[in-house]
C-alpha positions in Angstrom: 38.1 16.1 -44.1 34.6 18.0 -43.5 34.1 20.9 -43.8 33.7 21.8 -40.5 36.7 20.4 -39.2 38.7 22.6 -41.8 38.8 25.7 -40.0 40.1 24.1 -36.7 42.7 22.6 -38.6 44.2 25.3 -40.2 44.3 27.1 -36.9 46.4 24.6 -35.4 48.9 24.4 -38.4 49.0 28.1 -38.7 49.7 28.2 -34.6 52.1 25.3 -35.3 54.2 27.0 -37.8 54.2 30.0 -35.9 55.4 28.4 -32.5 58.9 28.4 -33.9 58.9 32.1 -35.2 57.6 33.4 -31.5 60.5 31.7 -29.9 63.1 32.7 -32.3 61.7 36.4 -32.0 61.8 36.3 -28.0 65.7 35.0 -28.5 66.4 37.7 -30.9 65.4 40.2 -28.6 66.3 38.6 -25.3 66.9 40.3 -22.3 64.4 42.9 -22.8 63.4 42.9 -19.4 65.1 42.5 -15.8 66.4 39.1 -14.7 65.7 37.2 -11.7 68.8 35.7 -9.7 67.6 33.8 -7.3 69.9 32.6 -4.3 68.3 30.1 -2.0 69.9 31.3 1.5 70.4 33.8 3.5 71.9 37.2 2.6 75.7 37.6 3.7 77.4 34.1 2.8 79.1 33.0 -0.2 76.7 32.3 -2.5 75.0 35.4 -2.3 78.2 37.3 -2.6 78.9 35.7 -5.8 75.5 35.9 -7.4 75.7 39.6 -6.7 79.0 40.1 -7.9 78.1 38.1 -11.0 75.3 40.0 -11.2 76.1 43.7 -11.1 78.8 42.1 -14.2 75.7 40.8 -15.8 73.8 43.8 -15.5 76.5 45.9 -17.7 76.7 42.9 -20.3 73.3 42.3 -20.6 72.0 45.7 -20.4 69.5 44.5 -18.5 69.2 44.6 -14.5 70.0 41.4 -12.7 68.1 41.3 -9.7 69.3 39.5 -7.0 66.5 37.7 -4.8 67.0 35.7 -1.3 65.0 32.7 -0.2 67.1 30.9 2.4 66.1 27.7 4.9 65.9 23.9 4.5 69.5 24.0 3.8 68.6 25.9 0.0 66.3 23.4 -0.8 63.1 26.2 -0.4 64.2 28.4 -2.7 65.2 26.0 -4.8 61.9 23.7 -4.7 60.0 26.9 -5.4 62.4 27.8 -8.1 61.6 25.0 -10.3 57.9 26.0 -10.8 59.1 29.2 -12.6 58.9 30.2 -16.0 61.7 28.8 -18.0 62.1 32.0 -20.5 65.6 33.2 -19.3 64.6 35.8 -16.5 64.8 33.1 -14.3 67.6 31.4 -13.0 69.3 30.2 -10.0 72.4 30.5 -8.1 73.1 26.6 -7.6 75.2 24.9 -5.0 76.5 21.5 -4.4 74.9 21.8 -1.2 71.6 22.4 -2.4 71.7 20.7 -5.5 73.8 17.2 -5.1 73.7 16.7 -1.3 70.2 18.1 -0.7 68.2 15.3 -2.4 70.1 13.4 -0.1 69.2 15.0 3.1 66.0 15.7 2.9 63.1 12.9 2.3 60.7 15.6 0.1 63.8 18.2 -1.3 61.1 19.6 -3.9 63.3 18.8 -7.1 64.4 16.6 -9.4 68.2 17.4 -9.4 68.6 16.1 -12.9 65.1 16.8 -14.4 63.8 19.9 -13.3 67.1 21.8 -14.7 69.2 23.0 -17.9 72.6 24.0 -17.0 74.1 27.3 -17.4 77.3 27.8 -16.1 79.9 26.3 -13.7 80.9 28.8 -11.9 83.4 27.7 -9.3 84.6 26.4 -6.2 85.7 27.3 -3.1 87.7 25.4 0.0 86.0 25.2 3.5 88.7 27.4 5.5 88.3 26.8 9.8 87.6 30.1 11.3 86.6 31.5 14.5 86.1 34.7 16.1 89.0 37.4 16.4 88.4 37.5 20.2 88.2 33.5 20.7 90.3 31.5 23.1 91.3 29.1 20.2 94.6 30.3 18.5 95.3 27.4 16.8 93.1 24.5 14.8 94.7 22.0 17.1 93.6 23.9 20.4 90.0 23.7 19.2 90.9 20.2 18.2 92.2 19.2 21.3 89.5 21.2 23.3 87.0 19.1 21.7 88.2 15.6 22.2 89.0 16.8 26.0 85.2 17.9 26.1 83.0 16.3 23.9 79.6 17.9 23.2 81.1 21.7 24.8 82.5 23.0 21.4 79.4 24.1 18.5 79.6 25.1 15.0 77.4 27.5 13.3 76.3 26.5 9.6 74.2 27.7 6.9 71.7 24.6 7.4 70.8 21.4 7.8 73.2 20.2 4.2 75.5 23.1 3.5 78.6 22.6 3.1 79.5 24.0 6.2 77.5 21.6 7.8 78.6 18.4 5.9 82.5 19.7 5.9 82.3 19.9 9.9 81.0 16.5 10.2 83.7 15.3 8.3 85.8 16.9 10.6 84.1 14.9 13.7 85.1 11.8 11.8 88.4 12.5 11.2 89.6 14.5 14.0 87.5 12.0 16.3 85.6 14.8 18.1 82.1 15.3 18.8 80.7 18.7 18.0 77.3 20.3 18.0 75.6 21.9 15.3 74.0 25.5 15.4 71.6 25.6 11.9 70.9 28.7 10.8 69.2 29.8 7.2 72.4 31.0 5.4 75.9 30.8 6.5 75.6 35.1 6.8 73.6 34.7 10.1 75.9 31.9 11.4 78.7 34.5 10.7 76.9 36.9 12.6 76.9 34.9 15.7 80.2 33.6 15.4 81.6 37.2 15.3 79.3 37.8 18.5 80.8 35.0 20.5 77.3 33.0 20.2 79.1 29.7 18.2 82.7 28.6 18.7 83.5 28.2 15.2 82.4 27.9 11.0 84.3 25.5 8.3 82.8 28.4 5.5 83.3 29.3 2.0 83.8 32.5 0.5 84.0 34.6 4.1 87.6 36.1 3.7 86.9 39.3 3.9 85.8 38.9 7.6 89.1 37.6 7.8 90.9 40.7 6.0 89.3 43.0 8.1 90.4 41.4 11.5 86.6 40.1 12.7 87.6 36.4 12.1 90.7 34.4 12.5 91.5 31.3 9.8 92.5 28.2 11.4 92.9 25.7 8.8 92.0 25.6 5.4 90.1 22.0 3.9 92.3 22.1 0.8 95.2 20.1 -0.9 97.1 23.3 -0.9 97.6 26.8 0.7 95.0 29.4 -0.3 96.7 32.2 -1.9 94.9 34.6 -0.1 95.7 32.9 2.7 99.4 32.2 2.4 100.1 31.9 6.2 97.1 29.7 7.4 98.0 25.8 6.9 96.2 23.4 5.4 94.3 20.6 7.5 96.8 17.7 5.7 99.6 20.0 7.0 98.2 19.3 10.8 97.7 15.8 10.2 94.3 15.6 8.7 95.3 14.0 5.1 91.1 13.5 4.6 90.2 16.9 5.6 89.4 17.9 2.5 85.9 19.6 1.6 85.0 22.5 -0.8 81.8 23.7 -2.7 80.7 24.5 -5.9 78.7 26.7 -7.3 76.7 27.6 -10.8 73.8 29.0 -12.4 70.8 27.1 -13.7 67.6 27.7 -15.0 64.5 26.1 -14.8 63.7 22.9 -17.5 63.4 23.4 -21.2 65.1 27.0 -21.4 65.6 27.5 -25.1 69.1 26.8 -26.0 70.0 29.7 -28.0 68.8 31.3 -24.6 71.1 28.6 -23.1 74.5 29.4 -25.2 73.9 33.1 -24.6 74.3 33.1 -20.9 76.9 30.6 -20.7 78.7 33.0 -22.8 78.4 35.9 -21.4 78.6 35.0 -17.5 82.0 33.1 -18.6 82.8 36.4 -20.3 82.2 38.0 -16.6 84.3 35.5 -15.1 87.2 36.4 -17.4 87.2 39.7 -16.6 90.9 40.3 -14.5 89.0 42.1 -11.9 86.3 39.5 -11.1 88.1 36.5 -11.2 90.8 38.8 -8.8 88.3 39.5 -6.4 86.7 35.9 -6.5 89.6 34.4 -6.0 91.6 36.6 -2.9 88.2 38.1 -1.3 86.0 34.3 -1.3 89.1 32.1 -2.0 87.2 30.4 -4.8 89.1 28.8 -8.0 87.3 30.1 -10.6 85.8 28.4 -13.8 88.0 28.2 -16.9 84.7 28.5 -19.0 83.4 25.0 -19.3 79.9 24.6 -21.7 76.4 23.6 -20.4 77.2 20.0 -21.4 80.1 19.8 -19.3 78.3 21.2 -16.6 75.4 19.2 -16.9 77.6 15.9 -16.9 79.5 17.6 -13.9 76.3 17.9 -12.0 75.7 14.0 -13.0 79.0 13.0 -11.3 78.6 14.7 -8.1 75.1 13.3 -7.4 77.2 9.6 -7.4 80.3 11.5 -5.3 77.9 13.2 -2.7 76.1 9.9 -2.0 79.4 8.8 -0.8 80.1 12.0 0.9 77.1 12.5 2.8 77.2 8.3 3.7 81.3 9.0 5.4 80.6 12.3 7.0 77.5 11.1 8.6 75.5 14.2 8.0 71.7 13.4 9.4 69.1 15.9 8.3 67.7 17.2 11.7 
């Protein structure tokens, strides 16, 4: 080699050998500064009641805060696009969604993202059933009186959703197909302003996720929940199969990723410890009788990656039958 050539070369093999001592150093020490959460939607809905609660959890575990940020519209697929261009070091990471996720890239021509590519999985967190509710002071009383309303009048009953792909959205036009109704669709940027309106009277009703505690406290009235069985928090309200509906079934899911190529050991230690968090008695309590989820029973990255994998296929299918057009 010449000479001059020498000193470059040693450079790069020093920086080379080095590489893997800097990473391991920043997973020794990691979190050793505050974490980004993002949720891509709207403050108030399901998702960002569950990064939050996850978070504060975090937050204690960690040491470290866990900062919850909001970037709603394009049925989560802003926030999420956006997401992806961040740094991949573990202080960024993302409350996903099957809405966003798996049935976004399906909705929207440009969604931002690679679903698969631009993505290491975290944790599975969850799901949660669609449940029909409408306002305390609505006329409807019953799922089939909305029902019924709606095939008398087609086009006069509306439906507030998170956007254009949520799972409000795609659960209520599955509804349309099987009930044989035609209902119109009221977009909003996160399922927490549709529930806004649909308390005020402004939307008739909301096939939502995670919004029980409107319920509890006597501002909205559950209808019909889109699950094979009775929520236990909601005992009394009947399942759509119950009325007749056998292929009303629709839920979400939801998880954390982070952006492609975190560091594995980076990898195993959150998976650890938000499956730790949703362990705790107390969490998975108020996950499960506050948001009516069914709560992870601590699956691994792999598993959720291949998870992810699977529902792309399903969702095709899903978003084909429901006839969900982005608008």
């Amino acid at each position: 080699m010449p000479p001059i050539f020498r000193p470059l070369a040693a450079a790069v093999l020093g920086a080379a050998l080095l590489a893997p001592a800097v990473a391991f150093a920043q997973v020794d020490t990691y979190p050793s500064r505050p974490i980004k959460l993002l949720v891509p939607w709207a403050a108030g809905g399901a998702t960002d009641s569950l990064a939050r609660l996850i978070g504060a959890r975090l937050t204690v575990r960690l040491k470290q805060p866990v900062v919850v940020e909001n970037r709603g519209g394009a049925g989560g697929t802003i926030g999420t696009s956006a997401f992806v261009k961040e740094k991949s070091d573990g202080y960024n990471l993302l409350m996903a969604t099957s809405s966003a996720n798996v049935a976004g890239p399906y909705l929207y021509a440009k969604p931002g993202f690679d679903p698969i590519k631009d993505f290491t999985p975290v944790a599975y967190v969850g799901l949660i059933p669609n449940v029909l509710e409408v306002s305390a002071k609505s006329r409807f009383k019953t799922a089939q009186e909305l029902i019924a309303e709606a095939k008398k009048s087609p086009g006069t009953i509306n439906y507030g959703s998170g956007g254009t792909g949520s799972s409000q959205h795609l659960s209520s036009s599955l509804l349309q197909k099987v009930a044989g109704i035609q209902i119109v669709h009221v977009p909003y940027k996160g399922s927490g302003p549709a529930l806004t309106d649909l308390m005020a009277g402004q939307v008739d009703f909301i096939l939502d996720t995670g919004s029980l505690g409107h319920v509890k406290s006597g501002n909205l009235k559950a209808l019909a929940v889109a699950s094979s069985k009775r929520l236990p928090a909601l005992p009394e309200v009947p399942t759509f199969a119950e009325l007749g509906y056998k292929d009303m079934i629709a839920s979400a899911w939801y998880g954390v990723l982070a952006p492609a190529g975190l560091p594995p050991a980076i990898q195993d230690r959150l998976n650890a410890e938000i499956n730790a968090v949703l362990k705790e008695p107390e969490t998975r309590q108020q996950i499960e009788m506050t948001l009516g989820g069914i709560v992870s029973d601590g699956e691994r990255p792999a598993w959720f990656g291949d998870f992810i994998q699977s529902e792309l296929k399903r969702y095709a299918e899903i978003v084909k039958i429901s006839g969900a057009k982005a608008e």
